[in-house]
C-alpha positions in Angstrom: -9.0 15.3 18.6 -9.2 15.6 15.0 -5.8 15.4 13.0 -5.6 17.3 9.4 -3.9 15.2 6.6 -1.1 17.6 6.8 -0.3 16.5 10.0 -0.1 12.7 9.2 1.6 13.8 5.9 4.6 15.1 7.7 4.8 12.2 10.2 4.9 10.0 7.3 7.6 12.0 5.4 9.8 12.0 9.1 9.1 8.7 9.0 10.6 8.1 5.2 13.6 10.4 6.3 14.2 8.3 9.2 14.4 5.4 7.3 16.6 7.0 4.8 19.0 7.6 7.5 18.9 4.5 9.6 21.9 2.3 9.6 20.1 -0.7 11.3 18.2 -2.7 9.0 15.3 -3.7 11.7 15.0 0.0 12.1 15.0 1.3 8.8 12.4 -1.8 8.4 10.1 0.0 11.5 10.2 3.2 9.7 9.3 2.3 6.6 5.8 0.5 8.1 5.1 3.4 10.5 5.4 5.3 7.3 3.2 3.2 5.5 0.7 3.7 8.7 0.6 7.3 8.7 0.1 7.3 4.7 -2.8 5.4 5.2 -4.2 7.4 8.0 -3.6 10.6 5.6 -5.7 9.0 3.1 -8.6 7.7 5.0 -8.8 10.9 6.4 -8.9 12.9 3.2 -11.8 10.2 1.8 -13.7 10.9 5.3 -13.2 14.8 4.4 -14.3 14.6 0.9 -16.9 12.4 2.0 -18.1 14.8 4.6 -18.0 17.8 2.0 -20.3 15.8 -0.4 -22.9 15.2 2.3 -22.7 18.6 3.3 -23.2 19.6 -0.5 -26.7 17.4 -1.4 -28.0 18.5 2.1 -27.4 22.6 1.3 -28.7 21.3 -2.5 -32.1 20.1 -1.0 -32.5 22.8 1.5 
């Protein structure tokens, strides 16, 4: 199943909300890395996208 950046967007600002509003320190601490993963998954998936669109480009260019 393929996930959109939007979605991993949003799961990383919950994430930083959570975080904002944790009172625990090893909490907050959790949801600041599981924000930091979902920011990264956002990202890799928008280079694979633009990556994808540029192949998809030079192929129609050549046809």
């Amino acid at each position: 199943m393929q996930q959109t950046v939007t979605f991993y967007l949003e799961q990383a600002a919950q994430c930083g909300r959570d975080a904002d509003a944790s009172t625990l320190p090893h909490q907050r601490e959790r949801f600041l890395r599981s924000q930091a993963a979902w920011q990264k998954l956002a990202d890799q998936r928008a280079t694979t996208q633009a990556e994808r669109l540029r192949i998809e480009t030079e192929k129609a260019a050549r046809a």
